[in-house]
C-alpha positions as semicolon CSV with decimal commas, in nm:
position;residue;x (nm);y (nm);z (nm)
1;X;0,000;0,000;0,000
2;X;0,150;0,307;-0,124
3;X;0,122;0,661;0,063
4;X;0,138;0,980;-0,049
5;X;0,437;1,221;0,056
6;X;0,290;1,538;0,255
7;X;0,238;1,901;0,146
8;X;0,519;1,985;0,409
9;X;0,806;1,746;0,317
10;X;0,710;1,775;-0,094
11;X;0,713;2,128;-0,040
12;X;1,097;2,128;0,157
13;X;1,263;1,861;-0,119
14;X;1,165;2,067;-0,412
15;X;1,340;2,367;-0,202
16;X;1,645;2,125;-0,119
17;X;1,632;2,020;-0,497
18;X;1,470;2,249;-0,728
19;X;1,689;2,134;-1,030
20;X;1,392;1,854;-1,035
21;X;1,099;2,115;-1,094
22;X;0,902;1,985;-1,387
23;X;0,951;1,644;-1,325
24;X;0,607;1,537;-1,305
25;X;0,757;1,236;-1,004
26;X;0,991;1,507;-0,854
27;X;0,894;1,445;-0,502
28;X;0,872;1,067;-0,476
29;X;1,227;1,002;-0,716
30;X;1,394;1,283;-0,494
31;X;1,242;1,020;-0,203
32;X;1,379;0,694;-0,376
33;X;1,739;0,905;-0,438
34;X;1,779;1,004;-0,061
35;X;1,690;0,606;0,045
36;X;1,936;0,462;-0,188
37;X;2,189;0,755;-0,031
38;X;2,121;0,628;0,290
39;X;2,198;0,258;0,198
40;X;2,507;0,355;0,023
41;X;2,645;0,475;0,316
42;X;2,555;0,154;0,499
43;X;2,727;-0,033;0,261
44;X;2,461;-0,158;0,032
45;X;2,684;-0,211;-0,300
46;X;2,609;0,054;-0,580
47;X;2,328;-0,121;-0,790
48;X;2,489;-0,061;-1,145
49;X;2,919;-0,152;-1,069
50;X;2,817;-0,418;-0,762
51;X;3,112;-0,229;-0,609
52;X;3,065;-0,054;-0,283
53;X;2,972;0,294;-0,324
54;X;3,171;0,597;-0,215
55;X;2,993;0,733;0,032
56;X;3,020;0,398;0,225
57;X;3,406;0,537;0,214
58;X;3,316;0,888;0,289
59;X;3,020;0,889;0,500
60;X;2,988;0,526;0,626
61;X;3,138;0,256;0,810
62;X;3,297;0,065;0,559
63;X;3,647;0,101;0,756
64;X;3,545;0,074;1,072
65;X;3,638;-0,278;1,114
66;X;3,978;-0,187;0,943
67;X;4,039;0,091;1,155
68;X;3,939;-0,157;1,490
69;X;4,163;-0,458;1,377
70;X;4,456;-0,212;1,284
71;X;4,488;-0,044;1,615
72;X;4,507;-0,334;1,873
73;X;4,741;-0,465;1,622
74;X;5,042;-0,232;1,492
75;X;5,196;0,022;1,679
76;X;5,369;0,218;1,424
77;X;5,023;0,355;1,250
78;X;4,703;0,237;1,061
79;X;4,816;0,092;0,720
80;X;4,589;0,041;0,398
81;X;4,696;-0,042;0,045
82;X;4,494;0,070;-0,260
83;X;4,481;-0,040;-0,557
84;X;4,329;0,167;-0,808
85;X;4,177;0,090;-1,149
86;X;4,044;0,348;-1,380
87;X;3,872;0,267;-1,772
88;X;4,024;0,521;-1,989
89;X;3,783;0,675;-2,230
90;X;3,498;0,534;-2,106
91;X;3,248;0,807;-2,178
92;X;3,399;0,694;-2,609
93;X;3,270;0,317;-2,483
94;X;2,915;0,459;-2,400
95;X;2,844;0,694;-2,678
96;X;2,975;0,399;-2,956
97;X;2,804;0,140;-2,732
98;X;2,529;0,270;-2,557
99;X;2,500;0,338;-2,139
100;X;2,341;0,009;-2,103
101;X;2,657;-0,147;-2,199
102;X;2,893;0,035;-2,033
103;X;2,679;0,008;-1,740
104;X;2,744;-0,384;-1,828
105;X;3,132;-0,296;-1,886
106;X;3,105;-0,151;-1,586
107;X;2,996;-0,415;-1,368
108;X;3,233;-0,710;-1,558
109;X;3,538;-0,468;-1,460
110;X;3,419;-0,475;-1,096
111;X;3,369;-0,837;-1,143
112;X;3,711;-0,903;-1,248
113;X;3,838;-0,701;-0,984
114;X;3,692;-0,913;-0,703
115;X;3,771;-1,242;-0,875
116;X;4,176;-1,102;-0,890
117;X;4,133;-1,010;-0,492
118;X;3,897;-1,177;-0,332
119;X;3,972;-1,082;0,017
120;X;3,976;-0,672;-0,065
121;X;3,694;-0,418;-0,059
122;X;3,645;-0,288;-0,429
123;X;3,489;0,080;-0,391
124;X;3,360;0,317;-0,672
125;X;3,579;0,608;-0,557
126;X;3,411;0,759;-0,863
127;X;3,201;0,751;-1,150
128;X;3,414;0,522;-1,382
129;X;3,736;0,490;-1,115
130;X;3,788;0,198;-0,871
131;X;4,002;0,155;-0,548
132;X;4,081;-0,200;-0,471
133;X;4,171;-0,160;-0,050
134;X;4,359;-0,409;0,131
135;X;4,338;-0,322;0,504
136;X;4,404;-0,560;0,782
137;X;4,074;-0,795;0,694
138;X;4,239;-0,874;0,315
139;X;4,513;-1,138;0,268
140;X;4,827;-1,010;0,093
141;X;4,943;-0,648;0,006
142;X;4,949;-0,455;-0,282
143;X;5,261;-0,463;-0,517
144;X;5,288;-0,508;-0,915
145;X;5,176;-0,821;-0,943
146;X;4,788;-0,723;-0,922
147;X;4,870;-0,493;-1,142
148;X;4,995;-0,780;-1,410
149;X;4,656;-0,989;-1,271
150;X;4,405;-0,722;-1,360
151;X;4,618;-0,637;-1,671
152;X;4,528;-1,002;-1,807
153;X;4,186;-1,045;-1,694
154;X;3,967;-0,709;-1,713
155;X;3,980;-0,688;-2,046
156;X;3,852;-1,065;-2,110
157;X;3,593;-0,978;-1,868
158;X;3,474;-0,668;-2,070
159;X;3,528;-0,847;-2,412
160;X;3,254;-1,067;-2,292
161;X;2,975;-0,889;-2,209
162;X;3,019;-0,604;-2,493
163;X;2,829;-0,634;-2,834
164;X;2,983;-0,905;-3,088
165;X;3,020;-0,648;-3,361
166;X;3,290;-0,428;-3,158
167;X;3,672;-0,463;-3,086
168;X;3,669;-0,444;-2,728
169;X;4,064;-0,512;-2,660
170;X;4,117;-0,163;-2,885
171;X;3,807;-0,020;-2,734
172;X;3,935;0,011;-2,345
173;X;4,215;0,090;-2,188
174;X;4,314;0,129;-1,806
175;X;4,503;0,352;-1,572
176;X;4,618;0,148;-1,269
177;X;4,791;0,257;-0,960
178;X;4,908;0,142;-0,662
179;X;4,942;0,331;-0,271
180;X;4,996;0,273;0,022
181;X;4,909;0,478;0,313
182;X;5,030;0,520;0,673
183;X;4,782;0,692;0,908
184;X;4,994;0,772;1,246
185;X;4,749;0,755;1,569
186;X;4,479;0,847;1,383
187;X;4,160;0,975;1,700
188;X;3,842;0,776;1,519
189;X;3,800;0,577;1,210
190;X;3,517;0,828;1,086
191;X;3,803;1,054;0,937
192;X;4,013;0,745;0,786
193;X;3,739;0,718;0,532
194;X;3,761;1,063;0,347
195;X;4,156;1,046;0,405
196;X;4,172;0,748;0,204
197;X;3,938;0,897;-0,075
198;X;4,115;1,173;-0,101
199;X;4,488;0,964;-0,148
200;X;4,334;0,730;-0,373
201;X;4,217;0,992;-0,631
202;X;4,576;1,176;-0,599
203;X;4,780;0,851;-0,655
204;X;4,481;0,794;-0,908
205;X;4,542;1,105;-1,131
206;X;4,951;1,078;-1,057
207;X;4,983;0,768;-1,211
208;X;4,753;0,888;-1,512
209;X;4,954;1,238;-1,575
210;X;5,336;1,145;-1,487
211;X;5,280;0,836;-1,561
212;X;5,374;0,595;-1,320
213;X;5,284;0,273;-1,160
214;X;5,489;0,254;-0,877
215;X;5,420;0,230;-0,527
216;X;5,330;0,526;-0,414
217;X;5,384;0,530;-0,020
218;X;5,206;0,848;0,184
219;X;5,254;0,883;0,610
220;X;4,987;1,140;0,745
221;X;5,070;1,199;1,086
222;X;4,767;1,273;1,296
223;X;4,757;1,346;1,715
224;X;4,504;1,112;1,828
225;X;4,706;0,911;2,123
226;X;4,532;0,999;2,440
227;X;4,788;1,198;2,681
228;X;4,877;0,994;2,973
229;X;4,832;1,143;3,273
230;X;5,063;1,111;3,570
231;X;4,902;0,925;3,897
């Protein structure tokens, strides 16, 4: 049984969002759009990659457990390794293509991403870039040898799902990159998550623009110990 939104609160999202004025379901898809926010950041997987969604790694909890393990663990900081995958040209893909199959692309390079590391947490850091992170819940850590994995199997994986009249091997290309980071007593794991955005899309667009596929290593030294206090 379906029930109508009120005056009040239709009223208040078309102040919030008037860029949706016009729309003759303004109210009730501005509605769906602020649900599906809220289980993004819970760390319901974005519906069209399968990968989990960024705000999950700005917003939510998605490194809380990381951030737990880590710090009964290693003394010398919190550690997480990224590695990050990015389709070039992909806006070429969907105009030849069409956005339902590079929403299918898409989801195969995600695919391929999990079946390389099993153990890691792929997020969409954005709209076509990936971050594969290794914190202290995934086996192994990065290096160059995911890179060589992913070289060999995302493009099989989008060969197969894109139409039979195409060249998909010529069609798309990737940027890879790999980071670690070093977060020294960091207070909460609610900052952790926007920290690690924001080093993922750097090391993202340095290895696109130098370009590079090296390790790049950051250490962000933070304050968070509590003081001890003489007895």
């Amino acid at each position: 049984m379906s029930h109508p939104i009120t005056e009040r609160s239709e009223k208040a999202l078309m102040a919030l969002f008037p860029n949706v004025q016009g729309r003759a379901d303004g109210p009730t898809w501005l509605v769906d759009q602020l649900v599906d926010a809220e289980l993004h950041r819970r760390g319901y997987p974005d519906a069209v990659t399968g990968a989990i969604h960024g705000l999950a790694l700005n917003q939510g909890s998605v490194l809380k457990e990381e951030f737990d393990l880590s710090t009964h663990g290693h003394s010398d900081g919190w550690v997480i390794g990224a590695v990050l995958v990015d389709p070039l040209e992909f806006t070429l893909f969907n105009m030849r293509y069409g956005f339902k199959a590079g929403d299918a692309g898409l989801r195969a390079v995600v695919e391929g991403m999990k079946q390389v590391c099993p153990s890691a947490k792929v997020v969409r850091i954005h709209t076509d870039g990936f971050a594969i992170l290794h914190g202290p819940t995934a086996e192994g850590r990065v290096g160059p040898e995911l890179i060589a994995r992913l070289r060999e199997v995302l493009p099989a994986k989008v060969a197969a799902v894109t139409p039979v009249d195409a060249e998909p091997l010529k069609d798309v290309r990737f940027t890879f990159g790999l980071l670690e980071l070093t977060v020294v007593d960091p207070p909460n794991w609610q900052l952790l998550g926007p920290l690690v955005w924001a080093e993922c899309e750097r090391a993202l667009m340095i290895a696109r623009y130098q370009p590079t596929e090296a390790l790049q290593q950051r250490r962000v030294v933070l304050d968070g110990r509590l003081p001890e206090f003489e007895r």
